[in-house]
BALOBA-1460 file (C-alpha; in Angstrom, 3 decimals):
// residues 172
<rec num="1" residu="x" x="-10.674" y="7.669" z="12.030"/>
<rec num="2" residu="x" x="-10.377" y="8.299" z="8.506"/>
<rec num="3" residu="x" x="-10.910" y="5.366" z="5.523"/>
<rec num="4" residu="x" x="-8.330" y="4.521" z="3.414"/>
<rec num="5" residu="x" x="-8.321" y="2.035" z="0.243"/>
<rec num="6" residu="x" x="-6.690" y="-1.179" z="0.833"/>
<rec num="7" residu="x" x="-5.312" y="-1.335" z="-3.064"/>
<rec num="8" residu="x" x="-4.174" y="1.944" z="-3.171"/>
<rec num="9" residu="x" x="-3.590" y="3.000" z="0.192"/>
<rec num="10" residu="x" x="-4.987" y="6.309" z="-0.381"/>
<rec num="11" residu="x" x="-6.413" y="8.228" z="2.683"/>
<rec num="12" residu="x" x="-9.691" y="9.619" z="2.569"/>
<rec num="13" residu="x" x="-12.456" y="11.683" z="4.507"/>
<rec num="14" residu="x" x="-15.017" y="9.428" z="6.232"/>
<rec num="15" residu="x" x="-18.061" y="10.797" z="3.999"/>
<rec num="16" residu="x" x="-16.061" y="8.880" z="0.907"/>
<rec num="17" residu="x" x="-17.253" y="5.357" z="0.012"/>
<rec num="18" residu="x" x="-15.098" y="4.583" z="-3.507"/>
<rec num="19" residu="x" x="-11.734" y="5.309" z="-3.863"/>
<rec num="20" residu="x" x="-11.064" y="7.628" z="-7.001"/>
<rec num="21" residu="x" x="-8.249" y="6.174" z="-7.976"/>
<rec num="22" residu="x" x="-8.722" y="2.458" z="-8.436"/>
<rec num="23" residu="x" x="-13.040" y="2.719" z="-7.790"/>
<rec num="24" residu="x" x="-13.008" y="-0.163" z="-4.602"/>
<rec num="25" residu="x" x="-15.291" y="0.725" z="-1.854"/>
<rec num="26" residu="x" x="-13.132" y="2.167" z="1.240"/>
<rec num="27" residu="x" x="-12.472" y="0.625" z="4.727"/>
<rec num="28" residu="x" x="-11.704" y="1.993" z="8.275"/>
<rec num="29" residu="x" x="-8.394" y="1.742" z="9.317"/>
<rec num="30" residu="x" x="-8.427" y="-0.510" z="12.494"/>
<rec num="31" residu="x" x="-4.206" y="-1.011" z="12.898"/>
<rec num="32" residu="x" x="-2.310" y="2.223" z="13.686"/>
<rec num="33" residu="x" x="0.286" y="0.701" z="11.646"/>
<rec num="34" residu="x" x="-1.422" y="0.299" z="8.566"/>
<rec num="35" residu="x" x="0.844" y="1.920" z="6.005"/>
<rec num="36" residu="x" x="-1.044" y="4.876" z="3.840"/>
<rec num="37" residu="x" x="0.073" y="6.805" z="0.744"/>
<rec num="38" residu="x" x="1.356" y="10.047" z="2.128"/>
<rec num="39" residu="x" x="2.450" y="11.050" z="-1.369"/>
<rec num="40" residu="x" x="3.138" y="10.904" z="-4.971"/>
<rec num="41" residu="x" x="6.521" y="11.342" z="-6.145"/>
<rec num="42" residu="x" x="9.308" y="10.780" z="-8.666"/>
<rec num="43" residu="x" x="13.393" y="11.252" z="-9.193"/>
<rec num="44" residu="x" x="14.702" y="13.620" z="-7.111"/>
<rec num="45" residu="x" x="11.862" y="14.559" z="-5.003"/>
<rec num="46" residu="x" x="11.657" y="11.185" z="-4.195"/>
<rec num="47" residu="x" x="14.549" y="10.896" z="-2.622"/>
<rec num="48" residu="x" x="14.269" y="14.247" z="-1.056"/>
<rec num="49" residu="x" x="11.206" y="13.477" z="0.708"/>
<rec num="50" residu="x" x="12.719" y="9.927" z="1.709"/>
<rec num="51" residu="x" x="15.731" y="11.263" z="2.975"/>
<rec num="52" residu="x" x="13.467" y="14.233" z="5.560"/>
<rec num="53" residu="x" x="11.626" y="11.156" z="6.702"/>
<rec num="54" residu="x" x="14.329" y="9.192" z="7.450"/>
<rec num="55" residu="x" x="15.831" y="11.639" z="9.402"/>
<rec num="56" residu="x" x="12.914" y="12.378" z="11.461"/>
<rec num="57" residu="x" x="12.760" y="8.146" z="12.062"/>
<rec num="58" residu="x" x="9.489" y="7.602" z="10.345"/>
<rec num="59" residu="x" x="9.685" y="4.360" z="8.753"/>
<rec num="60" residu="x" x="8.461" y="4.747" z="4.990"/>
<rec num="61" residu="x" x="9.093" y="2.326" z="1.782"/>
<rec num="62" residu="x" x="8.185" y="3.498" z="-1.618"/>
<rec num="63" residu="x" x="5.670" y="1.559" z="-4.419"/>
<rec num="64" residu="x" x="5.780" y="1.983" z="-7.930"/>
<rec num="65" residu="x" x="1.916" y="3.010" z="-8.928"/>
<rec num="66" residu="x" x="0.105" y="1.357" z="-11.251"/>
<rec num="67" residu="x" x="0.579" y="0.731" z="-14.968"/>
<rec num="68" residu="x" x="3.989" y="2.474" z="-14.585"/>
<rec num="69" residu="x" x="6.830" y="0.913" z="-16.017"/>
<rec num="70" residu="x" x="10.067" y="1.866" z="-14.630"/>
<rec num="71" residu="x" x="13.065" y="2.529" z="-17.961"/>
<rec num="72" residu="x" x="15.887" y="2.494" z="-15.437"/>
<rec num="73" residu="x" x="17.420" y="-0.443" z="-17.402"/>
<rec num="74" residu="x" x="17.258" y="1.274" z="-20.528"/>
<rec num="75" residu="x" x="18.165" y="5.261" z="-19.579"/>
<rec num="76" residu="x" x="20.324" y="4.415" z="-16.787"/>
<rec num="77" residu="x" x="17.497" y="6.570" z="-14.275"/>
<rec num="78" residu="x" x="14.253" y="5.857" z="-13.237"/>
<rec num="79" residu="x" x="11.754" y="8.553" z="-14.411"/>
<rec num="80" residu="x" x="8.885" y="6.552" z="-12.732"/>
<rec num="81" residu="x" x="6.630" y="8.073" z="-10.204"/>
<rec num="82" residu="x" x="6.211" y="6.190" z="-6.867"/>
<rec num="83" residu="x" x="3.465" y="6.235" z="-3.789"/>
<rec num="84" residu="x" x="5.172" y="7.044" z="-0.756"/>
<rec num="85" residu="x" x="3.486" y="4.792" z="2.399"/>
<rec num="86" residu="x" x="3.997" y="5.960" z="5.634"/>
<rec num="87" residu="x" x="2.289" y="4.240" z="8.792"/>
<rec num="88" residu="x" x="-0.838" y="5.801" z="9.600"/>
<rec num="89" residu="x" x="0.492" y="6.398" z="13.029"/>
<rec num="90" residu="x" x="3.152" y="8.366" z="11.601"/>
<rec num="91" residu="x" x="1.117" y="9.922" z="8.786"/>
<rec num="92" residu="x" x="0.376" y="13.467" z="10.703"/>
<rec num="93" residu="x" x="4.006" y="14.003" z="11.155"/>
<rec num="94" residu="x" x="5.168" y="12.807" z="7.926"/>
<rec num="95" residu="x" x="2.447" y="15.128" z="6.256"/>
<rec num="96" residu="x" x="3.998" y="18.258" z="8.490"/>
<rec num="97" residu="x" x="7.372" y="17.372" z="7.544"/>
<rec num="98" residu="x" x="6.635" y="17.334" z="3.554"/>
<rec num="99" residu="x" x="5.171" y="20.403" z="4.404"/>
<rec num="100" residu="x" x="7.944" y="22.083" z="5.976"/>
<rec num="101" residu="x" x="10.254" y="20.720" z="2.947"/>
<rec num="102" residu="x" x="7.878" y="22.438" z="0.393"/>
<rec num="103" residu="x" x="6.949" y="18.794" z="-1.315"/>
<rec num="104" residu="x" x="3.161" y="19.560" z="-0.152"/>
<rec num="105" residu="x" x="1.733" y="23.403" z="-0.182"/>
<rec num="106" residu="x" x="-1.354" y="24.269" z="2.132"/>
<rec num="107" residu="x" x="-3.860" y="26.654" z="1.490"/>
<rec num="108" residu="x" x="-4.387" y="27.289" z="-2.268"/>
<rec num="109" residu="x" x="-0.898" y="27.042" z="-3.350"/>
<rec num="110" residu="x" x="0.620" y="24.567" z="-6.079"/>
<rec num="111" residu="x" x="2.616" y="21.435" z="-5.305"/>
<rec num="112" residu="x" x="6.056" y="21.872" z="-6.811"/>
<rec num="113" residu="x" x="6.666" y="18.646" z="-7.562"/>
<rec num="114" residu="x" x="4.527" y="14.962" z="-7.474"/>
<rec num="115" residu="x" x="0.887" y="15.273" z="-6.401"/>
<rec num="116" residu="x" x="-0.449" y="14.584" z="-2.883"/>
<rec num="117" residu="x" x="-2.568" y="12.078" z="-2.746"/>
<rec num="118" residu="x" x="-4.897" y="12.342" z="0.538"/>
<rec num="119" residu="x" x="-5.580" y="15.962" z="-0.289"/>
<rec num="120" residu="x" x="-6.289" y="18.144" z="-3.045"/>
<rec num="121" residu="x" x="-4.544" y="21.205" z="-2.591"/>
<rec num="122" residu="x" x="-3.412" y="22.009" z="-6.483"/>
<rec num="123" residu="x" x="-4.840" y="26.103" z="-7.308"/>
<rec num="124" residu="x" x="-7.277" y="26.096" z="-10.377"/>
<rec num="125" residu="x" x="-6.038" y="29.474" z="-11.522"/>
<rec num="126" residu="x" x="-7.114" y="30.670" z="-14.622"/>
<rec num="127" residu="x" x="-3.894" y="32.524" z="-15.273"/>
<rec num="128" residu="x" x="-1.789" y="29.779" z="-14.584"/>
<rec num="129" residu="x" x="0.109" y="28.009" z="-17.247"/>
<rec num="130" residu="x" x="-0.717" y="24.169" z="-17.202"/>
<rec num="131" residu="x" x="1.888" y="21.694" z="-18.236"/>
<rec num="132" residu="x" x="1.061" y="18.206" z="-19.066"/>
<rec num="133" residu="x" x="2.863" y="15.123" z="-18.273"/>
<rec num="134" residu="x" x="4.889" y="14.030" z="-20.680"/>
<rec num="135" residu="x" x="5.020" y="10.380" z="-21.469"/>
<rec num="136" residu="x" x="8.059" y="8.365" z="-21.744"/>
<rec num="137" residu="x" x="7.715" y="7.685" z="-25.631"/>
<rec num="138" residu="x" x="7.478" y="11.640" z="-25.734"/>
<rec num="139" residu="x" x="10.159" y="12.594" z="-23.544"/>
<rec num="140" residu="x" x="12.803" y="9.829" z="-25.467"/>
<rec num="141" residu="x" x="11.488" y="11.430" z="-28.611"/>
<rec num="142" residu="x" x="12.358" y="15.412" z="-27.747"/>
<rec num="143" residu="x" x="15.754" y="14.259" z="-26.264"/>
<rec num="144" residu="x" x="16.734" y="12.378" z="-29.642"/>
<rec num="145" residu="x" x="15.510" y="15.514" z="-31.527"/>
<rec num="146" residu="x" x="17.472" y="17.547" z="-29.250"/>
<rec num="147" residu="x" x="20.663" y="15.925" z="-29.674"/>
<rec num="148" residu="x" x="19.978" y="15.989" z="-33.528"/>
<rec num="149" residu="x" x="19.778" y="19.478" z="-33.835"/>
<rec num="150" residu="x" x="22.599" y="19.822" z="-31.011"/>
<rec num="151" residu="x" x="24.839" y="18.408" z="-33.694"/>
<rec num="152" residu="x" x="23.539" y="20.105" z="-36.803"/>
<rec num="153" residu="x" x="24.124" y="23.604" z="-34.587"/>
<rec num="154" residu="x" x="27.599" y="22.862" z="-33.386"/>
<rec num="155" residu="x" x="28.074" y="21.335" z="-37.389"/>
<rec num="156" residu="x" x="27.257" y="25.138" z="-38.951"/>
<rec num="157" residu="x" x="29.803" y="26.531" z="-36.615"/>
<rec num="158" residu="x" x="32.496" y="24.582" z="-37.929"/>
<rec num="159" residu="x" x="31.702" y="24.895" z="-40.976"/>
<rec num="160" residu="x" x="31.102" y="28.759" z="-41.251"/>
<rec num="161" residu="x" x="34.107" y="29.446" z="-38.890"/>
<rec num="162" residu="x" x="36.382" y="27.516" z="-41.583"/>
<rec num="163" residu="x" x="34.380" y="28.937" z="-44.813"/>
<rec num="164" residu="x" x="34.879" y="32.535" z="-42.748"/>
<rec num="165" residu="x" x="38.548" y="31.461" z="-42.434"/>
<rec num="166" residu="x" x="39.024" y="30.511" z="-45.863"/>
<rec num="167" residu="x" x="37.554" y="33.487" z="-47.338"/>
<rec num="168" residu="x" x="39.981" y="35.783" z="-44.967"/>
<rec num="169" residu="x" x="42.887" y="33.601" z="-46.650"/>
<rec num="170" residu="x" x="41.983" y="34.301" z="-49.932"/>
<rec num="171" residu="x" x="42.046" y="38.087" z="-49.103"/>
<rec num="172" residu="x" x="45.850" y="37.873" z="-48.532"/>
């Protein structure tokens, strides 16, 4: 049997004796149906990877992780990333389905999108380009900028296609 944290409800090997994500000490899992994070995920691979378990009947809900505030009453979506719990029953099957979607990569290669929590399978590549995640505060910011300079672009075509105009006028 594996351990698992009861505040996280992260899996983990049974040499482990502190979870890493919240530091409580780990516990055997002694109910089949004791639901475990099969993974971490947000917007559309959320859904995605709701939707293939559904289909394949696994019973799954979805927790917002800590400190995470969702802004789906302010933007309208819900940029938030979630734990996915699965029964621990139903956890090897669940974990070969998000394989077979391409939400969790085996062997060296990088997770697409959201992180899998029970194993660490992300490449440390040198060459690889990292990308941090961008906060909310951030991502609000680079969208308002964006839309600024949205307008000031579609602005200078107006106004050089009518100072263009004009200046053909004047030819005649």
């Amino acid at each position: 049997m594996m351990k698992y944290c009861k505040k996280c409800k992260h899996l983990y090997d049974d040499e482990q004796q502190v979870c890493t994500s919240c530091k409580k000490s780990l516990c055997a899992i002694t109910d089949k149906n004791t639901p475990v994070c099969l993974i971490s995920a947000s917007g559309f691979e959320l859904e995605r990877i709701t939707a293939a378990l559904d289909d394949s009947m696994i019973p799954c809900s979805s927790i917002l992780q800590k400190n995470m505030a969702s802004a789906k009453v302010f933007t309208g979506s819900d940029t938030s990333t979630y734990d996915i719990l699965v029964p621990y029953s139903a956890y090897e099957k669940a974990y070969d389905i998000c394989v077979g979607i391409g939400a969790i990569k085996l062997g060296g290669e990088k997770i697409v999108n959201g992180t899998d929590s029970a194993d660490e399978y992300m490449d440390s590549d040198a060459d690889a380009e990292q990308f941090e995640a961008m906060s909310n505060t951030k991502r609000t910011t680079v969208r308002v900028v964006s839309a600024i300079l949205l307008i000031i672009v579609f602005a200078l075509v107006i106004y050089g296609t009518d100072f263009i105009m004009e200046f053909i006028k004047n030819l005649f």
